[in-house]
PDB file of N, CA, C and O in Angstrom:
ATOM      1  N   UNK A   1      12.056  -9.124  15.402  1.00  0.00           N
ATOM      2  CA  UNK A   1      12.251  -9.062  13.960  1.00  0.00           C
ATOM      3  C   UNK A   1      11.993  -7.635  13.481  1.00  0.00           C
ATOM      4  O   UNK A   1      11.004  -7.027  13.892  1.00  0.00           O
ATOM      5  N   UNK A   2      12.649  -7.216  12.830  1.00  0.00           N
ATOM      6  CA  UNK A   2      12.742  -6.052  11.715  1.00  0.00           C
ATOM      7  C   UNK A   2      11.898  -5.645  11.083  1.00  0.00           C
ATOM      8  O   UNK A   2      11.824  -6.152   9.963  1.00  0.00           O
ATOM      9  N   UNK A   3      11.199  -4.920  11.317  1.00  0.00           N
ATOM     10  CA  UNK A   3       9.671  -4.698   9.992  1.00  0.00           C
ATOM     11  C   UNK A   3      10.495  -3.918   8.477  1.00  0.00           C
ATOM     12  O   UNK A   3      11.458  -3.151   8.482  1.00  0.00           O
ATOM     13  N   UNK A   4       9.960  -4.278   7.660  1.00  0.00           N
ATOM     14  CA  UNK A   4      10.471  -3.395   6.465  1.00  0.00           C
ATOM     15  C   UNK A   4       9.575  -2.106   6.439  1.00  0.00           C
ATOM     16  O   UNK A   4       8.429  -2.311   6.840  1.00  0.00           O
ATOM     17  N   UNK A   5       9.899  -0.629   5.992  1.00  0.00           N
ATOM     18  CA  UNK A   5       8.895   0.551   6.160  1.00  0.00           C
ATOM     19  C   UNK A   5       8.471   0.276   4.564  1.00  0.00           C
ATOM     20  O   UNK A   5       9.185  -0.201   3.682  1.00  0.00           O
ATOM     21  N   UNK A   6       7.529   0.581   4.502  1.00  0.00           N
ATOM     22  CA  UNK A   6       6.600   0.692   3.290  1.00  0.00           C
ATOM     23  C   UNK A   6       5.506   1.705   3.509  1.00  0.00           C
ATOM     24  O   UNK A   6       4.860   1.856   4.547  1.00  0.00           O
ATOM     25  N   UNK A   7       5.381   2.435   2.287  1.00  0.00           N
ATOM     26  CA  UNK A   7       3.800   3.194   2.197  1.00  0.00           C
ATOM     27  C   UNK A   7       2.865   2.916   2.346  1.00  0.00           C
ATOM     28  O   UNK A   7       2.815   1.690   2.251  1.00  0.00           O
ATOM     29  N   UNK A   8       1.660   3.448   2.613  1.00  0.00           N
ATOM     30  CA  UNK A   8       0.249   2.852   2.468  1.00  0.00           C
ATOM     31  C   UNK A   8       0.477   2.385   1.158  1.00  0.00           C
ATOM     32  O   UNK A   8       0.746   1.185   1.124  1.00  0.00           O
ATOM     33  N   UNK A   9       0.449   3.031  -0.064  1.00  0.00           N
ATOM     34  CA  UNK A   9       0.494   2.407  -1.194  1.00  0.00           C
ATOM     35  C   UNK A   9       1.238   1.077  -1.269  1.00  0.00           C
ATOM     36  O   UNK A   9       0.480   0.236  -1.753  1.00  0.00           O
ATOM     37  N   UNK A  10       2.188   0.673  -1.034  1.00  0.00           N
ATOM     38  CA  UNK A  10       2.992  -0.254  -0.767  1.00  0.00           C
ATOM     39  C   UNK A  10       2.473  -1.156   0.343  1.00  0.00           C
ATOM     40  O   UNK A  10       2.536  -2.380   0.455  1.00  0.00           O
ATOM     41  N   UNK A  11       2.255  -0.775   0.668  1.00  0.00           N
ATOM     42  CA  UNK A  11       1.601  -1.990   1.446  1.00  0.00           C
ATOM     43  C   UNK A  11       0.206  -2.557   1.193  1.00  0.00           C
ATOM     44  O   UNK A  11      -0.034  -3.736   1.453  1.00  0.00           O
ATOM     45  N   UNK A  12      -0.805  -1.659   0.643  1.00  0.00           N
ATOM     46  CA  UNK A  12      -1.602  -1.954   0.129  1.00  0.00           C
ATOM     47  C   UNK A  12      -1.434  -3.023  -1.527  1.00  0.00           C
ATOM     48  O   UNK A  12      -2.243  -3.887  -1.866  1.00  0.00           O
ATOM     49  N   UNK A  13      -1.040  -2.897  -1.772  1.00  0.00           N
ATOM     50  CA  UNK A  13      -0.162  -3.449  -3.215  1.00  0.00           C
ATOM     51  C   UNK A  13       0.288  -4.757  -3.326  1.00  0.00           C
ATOM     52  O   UNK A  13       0.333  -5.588  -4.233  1.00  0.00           O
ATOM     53  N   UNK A  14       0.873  -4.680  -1.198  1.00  0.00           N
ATOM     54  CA  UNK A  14       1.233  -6.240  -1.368  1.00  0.00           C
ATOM     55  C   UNK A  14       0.295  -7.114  -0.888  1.00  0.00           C
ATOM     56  O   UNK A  14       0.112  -8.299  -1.166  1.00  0.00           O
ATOM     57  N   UNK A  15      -0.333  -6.311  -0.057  1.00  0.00           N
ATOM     58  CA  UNK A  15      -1.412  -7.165   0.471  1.00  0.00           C
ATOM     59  C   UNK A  15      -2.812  -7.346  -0.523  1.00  0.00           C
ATOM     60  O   UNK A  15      -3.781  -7.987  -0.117  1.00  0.00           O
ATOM     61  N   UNK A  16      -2.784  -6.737  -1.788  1.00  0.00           N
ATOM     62  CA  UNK A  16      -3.951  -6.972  -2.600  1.00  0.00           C
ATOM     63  C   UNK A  16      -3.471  -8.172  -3.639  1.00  0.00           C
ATOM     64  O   UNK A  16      -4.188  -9.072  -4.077  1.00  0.00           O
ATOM     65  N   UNK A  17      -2.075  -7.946  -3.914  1.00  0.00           N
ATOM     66  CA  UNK A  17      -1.289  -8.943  -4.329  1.00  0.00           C
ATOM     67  C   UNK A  17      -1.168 -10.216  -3.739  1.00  0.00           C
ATOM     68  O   UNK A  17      -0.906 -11.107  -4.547  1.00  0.00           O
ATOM     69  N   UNK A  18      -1.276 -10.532  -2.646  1.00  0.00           N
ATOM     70  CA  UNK A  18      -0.968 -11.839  -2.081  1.00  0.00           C
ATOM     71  C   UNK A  18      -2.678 -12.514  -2.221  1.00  0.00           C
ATOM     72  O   UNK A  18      -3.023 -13.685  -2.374  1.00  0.00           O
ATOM     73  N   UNK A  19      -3.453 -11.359  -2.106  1.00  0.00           N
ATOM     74  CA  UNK A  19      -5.105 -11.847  -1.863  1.00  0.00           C
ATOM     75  C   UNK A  19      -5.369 -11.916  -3.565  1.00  0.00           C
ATOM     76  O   UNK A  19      -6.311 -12.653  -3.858  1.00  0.00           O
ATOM     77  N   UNK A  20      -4.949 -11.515  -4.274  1.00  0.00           N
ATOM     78  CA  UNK A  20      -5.318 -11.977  -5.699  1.00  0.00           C
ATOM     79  C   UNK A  20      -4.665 -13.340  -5.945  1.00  0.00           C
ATOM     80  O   UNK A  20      -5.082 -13.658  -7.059  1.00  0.00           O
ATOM     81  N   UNK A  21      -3.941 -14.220  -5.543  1.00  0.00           N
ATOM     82  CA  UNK A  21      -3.331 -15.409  -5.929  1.00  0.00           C
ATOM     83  C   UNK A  21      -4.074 -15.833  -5.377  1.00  0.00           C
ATOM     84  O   UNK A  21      -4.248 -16.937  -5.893  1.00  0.00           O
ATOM     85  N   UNK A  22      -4.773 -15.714  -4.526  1.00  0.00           N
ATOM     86  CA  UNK A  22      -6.430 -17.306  -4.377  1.00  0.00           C
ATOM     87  C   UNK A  22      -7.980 -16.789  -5.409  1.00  0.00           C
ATOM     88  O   UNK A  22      -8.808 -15.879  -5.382  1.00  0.00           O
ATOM     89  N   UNK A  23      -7.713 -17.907  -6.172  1.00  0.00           N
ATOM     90  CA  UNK A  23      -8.881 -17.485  -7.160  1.00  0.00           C
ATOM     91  C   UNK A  23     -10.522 -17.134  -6.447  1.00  0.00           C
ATOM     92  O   UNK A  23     -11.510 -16.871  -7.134  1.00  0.00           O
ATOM     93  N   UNK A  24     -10.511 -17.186  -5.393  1.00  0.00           N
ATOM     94  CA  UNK A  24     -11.849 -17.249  -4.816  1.00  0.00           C
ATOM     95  C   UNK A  24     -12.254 -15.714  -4.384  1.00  0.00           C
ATOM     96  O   UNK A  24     -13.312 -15.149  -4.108  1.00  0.00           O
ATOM     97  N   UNK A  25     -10.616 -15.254  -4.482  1.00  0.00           N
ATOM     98  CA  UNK A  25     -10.591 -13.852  -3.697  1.00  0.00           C
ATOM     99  C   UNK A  25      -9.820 -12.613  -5.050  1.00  0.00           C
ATOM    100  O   UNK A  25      -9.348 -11.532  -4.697  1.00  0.00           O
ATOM    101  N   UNK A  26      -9.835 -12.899  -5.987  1.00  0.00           N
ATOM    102  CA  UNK A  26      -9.180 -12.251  -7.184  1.00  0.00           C
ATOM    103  C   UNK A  26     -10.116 -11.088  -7.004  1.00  0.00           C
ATOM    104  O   UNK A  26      -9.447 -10.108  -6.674  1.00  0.00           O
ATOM    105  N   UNK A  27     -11.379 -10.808  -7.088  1.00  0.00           N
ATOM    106  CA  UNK A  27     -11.806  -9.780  -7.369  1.00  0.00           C
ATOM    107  C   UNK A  27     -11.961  -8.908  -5.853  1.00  0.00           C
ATOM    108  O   UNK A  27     -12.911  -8.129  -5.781  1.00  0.00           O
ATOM    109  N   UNK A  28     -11.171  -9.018  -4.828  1.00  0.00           N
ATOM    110  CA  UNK A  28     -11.549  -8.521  -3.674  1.00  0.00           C
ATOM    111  C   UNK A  28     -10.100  -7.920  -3.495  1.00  0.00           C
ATOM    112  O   UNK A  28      -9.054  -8.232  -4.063  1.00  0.00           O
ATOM    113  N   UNK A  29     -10.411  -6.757  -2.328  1.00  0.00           N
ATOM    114  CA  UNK A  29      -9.494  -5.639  -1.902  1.00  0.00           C
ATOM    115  C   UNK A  29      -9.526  -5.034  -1.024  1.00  0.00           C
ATOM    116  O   UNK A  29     -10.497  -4.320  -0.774  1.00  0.00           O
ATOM    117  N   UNK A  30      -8.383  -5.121  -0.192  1.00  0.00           N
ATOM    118  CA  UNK A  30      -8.047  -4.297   1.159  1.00  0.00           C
ATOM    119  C   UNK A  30      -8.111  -3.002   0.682  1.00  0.00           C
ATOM    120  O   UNK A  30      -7.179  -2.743  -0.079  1.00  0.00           O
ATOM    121  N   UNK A  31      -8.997  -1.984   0.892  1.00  0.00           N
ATOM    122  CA  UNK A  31      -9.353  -0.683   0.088  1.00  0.00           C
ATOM    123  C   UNK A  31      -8.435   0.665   1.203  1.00  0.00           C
ATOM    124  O   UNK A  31      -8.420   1.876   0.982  1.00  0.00           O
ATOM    125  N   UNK A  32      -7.824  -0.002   2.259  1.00  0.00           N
ATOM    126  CA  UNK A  32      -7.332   0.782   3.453  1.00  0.00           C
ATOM    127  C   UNK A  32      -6.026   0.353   4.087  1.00  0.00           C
ATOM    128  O   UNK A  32      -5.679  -0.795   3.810  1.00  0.00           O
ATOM    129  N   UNK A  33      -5.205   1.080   4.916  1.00  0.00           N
ATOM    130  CA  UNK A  33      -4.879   0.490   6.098  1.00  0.00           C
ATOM    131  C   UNK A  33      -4.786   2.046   6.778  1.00  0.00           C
ATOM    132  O   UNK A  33      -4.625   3.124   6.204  1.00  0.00           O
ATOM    133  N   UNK A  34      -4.933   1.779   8.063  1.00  0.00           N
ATOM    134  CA  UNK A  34      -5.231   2.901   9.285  1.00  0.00           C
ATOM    135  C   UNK A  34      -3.566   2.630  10.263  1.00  0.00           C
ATOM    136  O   UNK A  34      -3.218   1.532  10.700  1.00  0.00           O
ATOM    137  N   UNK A  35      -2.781   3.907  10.411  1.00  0.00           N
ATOM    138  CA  UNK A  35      -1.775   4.286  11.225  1.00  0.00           C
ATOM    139  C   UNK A  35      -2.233   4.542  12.227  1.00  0.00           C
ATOM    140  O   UNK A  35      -3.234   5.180  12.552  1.00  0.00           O
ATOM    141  N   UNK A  36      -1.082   3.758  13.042  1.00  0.00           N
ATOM    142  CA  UNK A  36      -1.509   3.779  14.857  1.00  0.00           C
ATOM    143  C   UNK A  36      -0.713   5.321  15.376  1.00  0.00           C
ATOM    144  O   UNK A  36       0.209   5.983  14.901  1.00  0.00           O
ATOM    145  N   UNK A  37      -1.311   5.422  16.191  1.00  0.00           N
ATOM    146  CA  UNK A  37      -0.819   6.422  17.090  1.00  0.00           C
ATOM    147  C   UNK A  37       0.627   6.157  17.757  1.00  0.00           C
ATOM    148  O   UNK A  37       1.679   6.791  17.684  1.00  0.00           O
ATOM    149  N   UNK A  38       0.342   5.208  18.299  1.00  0.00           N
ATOM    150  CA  UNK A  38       1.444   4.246  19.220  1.00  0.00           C
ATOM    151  C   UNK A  38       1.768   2.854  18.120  1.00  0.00           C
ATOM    152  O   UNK A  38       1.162   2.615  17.076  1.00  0.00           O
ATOM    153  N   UNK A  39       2.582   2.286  18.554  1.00  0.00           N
ATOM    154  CA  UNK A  39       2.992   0.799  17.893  1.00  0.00           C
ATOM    155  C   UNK A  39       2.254  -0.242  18.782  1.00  0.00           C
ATOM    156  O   UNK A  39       2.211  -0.092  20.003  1.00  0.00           O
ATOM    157  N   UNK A  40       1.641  -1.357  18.121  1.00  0.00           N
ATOM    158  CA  UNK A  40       0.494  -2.209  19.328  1.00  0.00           C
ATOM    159  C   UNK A  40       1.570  -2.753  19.564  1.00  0.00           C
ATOM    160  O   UNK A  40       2.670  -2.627  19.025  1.00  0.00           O
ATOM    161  N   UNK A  41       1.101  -3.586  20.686  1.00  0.00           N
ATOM    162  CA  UNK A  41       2.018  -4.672  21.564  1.00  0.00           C
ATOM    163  C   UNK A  41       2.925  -5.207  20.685  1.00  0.00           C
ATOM    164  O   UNK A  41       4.153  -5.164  20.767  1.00  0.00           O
ATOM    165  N   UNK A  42       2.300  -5.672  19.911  1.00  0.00           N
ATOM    166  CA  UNK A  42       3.637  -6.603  18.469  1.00  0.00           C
ATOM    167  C   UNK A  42       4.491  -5.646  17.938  1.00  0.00           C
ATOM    168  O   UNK A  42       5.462  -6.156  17.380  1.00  0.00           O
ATOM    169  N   UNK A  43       4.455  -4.116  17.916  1.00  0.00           N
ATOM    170  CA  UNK A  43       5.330  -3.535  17.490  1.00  0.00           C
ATOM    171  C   UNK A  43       4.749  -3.359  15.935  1.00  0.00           C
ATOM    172  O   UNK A  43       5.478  -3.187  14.958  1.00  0.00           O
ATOM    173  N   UNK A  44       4.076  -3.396  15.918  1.00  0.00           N
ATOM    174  CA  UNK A  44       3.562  -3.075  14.613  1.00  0.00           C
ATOM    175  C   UNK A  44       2.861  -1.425  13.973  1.00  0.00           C
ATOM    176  O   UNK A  44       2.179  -1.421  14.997  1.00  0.00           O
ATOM    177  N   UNK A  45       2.650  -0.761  13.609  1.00  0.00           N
ATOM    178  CA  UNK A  45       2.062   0.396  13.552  1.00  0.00           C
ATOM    179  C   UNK A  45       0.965   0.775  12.792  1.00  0.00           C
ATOM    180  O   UNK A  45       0.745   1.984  12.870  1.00  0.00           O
ATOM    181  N   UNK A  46       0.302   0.234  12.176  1.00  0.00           N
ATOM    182  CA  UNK A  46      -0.855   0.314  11.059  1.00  0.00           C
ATOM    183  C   UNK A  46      -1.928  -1.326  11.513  1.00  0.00           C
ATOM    184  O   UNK A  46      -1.545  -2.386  12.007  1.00  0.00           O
ATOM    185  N   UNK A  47      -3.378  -0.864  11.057  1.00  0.00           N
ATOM    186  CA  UNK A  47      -4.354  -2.005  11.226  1.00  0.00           C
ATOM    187  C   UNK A  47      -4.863  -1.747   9.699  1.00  0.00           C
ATOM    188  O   UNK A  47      -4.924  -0.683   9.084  1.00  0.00           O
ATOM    189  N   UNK A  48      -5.157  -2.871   9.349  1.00  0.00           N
ATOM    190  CA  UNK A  48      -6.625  -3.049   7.761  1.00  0.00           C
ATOM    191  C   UNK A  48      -7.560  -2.369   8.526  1.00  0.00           C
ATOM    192  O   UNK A  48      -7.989  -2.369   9.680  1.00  0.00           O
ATOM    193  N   UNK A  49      -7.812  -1.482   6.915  1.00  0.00           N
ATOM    194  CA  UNK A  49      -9.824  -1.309   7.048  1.00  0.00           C
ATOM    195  C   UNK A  49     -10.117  -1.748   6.387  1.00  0.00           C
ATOM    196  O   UNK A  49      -9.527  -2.822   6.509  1.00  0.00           O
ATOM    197  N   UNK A  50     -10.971  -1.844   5.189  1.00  0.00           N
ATOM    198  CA  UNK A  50     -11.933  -2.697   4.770  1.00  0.00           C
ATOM    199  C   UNK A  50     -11.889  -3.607   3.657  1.00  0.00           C
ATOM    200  O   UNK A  50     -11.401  -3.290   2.572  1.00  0.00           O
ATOM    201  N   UNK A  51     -12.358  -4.659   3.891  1.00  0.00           N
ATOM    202  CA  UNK A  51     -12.332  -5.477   3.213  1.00  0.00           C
ATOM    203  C   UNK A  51     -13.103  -5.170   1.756  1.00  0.00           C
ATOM    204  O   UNK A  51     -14.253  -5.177   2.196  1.00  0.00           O
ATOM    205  N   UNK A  52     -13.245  -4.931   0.465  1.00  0.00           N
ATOM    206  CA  UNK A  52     -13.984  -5.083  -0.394  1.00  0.00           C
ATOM    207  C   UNK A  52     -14.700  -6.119  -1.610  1.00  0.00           C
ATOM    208  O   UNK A  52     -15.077  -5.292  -2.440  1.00  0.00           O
ATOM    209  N   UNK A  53     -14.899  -6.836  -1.889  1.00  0.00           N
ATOM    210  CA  UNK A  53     -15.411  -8.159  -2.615  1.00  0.00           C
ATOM    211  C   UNK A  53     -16.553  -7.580  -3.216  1.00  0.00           C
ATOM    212  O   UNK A  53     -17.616  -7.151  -2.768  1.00  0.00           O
ATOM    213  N   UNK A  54     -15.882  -7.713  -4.755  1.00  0.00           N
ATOM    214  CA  UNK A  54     -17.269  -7.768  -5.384  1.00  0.00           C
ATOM    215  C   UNK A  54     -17.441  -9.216  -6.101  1.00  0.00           C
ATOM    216  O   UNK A  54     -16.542  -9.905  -6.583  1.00  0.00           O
ATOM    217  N   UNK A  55     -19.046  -9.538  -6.037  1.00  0.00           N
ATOM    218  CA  UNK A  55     -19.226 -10.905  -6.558  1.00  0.00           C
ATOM    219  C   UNK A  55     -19.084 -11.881  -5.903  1.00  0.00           C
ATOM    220  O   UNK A  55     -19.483 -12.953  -6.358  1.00  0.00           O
ATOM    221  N   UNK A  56     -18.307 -11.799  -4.286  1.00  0.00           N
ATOM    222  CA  UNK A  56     -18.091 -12.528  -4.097  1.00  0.00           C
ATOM    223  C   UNK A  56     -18.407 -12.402  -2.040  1.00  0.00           C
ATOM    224  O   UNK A  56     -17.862 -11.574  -1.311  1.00  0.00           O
ATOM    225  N   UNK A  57     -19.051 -13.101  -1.750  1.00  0.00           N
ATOM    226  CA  UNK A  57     -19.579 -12.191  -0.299  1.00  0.00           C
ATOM    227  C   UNK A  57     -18.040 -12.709   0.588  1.00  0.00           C
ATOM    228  O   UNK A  57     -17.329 -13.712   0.521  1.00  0.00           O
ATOM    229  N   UNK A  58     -18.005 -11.273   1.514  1.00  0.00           N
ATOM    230  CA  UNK A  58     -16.836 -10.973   2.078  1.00  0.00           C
ATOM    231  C   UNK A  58     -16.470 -11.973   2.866  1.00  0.00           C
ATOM    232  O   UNK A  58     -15.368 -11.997   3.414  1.00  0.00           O
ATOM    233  N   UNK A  59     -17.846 -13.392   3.068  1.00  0.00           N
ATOM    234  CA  UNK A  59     -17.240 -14.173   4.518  1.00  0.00           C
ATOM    235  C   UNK A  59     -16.010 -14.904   3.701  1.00  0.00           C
ATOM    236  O   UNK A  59     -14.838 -14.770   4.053  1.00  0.00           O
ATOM    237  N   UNK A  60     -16.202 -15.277   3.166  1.00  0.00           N
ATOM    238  CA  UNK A  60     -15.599 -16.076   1.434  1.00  0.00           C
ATOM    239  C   UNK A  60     -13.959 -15.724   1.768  1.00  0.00           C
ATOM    240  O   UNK A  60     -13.165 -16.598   2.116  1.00  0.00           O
ATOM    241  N   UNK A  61     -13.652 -14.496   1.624  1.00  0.00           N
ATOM    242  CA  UNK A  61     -12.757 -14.035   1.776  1.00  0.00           C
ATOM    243  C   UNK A  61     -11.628 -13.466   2.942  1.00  0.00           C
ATOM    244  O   UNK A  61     -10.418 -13.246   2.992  1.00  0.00           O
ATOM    245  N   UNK A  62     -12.963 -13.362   3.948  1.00  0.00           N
ATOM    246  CA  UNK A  62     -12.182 -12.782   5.157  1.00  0.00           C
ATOM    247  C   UNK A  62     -10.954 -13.470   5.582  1.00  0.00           C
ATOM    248  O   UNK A  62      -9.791 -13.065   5.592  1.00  0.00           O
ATOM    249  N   UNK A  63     -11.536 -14.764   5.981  1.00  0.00           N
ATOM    250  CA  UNK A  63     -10.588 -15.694   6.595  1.00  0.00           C
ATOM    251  C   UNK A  63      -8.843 -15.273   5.759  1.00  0.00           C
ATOM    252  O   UNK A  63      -7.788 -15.069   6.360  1.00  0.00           O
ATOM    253  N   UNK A  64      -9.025 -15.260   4.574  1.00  0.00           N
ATOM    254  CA  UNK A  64      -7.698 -15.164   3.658  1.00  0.00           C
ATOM    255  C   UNK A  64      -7.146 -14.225   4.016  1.00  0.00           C
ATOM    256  O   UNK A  64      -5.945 -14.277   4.284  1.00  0.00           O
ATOM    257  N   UNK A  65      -7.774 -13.235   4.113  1.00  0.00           N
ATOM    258  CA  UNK A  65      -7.452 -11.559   3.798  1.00  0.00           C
ATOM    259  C   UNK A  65      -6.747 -11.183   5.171  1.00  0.00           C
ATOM    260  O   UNK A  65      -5.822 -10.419   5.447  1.00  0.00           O
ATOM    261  N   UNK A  66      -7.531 -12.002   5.896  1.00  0.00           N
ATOM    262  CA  UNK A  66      -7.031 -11.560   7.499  1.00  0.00           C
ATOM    263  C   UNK A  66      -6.267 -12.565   8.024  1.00  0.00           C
ATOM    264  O   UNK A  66      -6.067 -12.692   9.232  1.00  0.00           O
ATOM    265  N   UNK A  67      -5.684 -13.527   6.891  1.00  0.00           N
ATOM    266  CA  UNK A  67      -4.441 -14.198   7.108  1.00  0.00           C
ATOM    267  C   UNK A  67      -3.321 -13.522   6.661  1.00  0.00           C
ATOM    268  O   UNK A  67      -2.248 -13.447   7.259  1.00  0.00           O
ATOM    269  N   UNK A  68      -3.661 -12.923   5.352  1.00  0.00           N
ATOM    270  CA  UNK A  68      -2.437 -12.283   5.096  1.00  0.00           C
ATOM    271  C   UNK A  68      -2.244 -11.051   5.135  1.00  0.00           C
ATOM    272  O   UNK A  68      -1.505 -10.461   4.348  1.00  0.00           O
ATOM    273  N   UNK A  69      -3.039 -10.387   6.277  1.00  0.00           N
ATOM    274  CA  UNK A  69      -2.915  -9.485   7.311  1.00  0.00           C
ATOM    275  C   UNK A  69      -1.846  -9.708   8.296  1.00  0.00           C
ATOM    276  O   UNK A  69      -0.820  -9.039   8.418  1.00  0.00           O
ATOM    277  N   UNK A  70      -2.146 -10.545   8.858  1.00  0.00           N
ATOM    278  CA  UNK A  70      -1.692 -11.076  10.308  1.00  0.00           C
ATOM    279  C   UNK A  70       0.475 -10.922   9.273  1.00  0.00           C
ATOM    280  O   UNK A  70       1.464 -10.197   9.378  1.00  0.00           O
ATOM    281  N   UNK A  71       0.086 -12.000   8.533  1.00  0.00           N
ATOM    282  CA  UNK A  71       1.724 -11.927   7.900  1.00  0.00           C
ATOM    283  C   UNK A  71       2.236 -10.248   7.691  1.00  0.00           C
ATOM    284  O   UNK A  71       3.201  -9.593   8.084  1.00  0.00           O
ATOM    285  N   UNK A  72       1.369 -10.049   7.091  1.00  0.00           N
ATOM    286  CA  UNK A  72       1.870  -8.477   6.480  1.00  0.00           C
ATOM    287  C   UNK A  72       2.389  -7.827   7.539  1.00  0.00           C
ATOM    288  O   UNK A  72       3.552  -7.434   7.636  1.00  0.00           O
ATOM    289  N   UNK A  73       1.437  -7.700   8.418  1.00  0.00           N
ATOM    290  CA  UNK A  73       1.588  -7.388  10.067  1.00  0.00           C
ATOM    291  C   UNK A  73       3.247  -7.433  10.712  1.00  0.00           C
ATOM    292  O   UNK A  73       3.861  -6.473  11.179  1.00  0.00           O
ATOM    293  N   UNK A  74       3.731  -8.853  10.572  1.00  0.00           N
ATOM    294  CA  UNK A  74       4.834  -9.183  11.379  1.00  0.00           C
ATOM    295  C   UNK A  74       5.818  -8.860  10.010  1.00  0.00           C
ATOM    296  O   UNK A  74       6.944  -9.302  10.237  1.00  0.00           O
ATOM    297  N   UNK A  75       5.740  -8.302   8.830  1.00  0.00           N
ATOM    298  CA  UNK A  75       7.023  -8.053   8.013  1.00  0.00           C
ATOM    299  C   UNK A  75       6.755  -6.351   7.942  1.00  0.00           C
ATOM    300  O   UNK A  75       7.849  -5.789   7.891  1.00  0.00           O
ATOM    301  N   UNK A  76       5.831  -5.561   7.928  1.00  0.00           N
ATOM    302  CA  UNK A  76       6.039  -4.134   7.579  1.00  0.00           C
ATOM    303  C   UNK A  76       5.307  -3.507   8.011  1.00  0.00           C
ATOM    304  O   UNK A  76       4.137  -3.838   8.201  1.00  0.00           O
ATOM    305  N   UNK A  77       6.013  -1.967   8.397  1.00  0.00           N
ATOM    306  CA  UNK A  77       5.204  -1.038   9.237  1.00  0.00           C
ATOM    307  C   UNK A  77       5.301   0.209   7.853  1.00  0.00           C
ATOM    308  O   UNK A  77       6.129   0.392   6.961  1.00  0.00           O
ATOM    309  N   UNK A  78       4.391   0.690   8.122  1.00  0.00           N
ATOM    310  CA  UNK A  78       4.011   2.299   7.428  1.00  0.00           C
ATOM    311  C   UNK A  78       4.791   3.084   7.649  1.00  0.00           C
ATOM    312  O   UNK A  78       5.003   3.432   8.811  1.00  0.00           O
ATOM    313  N   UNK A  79       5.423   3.578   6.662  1.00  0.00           N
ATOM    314  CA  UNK A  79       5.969   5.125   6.776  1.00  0.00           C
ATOM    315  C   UNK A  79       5.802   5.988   7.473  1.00  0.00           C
ATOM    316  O   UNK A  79       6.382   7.057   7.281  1.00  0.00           O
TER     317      UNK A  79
END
């Protein structure tokens, strides 16, 4: 499958966007993503850094965040 190229900004945007539609996780934010050197095995080129949550402790959220990681993952690579 095809990755779409997007910016850090852009990609950050969608992925803070998809994590604001669960009310549990509205006030939390992927504050990063880190460019690979190489493309990992999946062909992908960028990993998340950090998770941010305020108000709300990060375990709360991870699970979500690093679901719609994993998606983000298999639709778009970084510029």
């Amino acid at each position: 499958m095809d990755r779409t190229l997007v910016s850090h900004q852009q990609l950050l945007k969608i992925i803070n966007s998809e994590l604001s539609n669960h009310e549990e996780c509205n006030t939390c934010q992927v504050t990063s993503v880190i460019c690979l050197t190489d493309e990992d095995e999946d062909g992908c080129n960028w990993y998340s850094g950090n998770l941010s949550c305020s108000g709300v402790p990060a375990d709360v959220c991870s699970p979500i965040a690093n679901q719609i990681i994993s998606q983000a993952k298999i639709k778009f690579n970084v510029k």
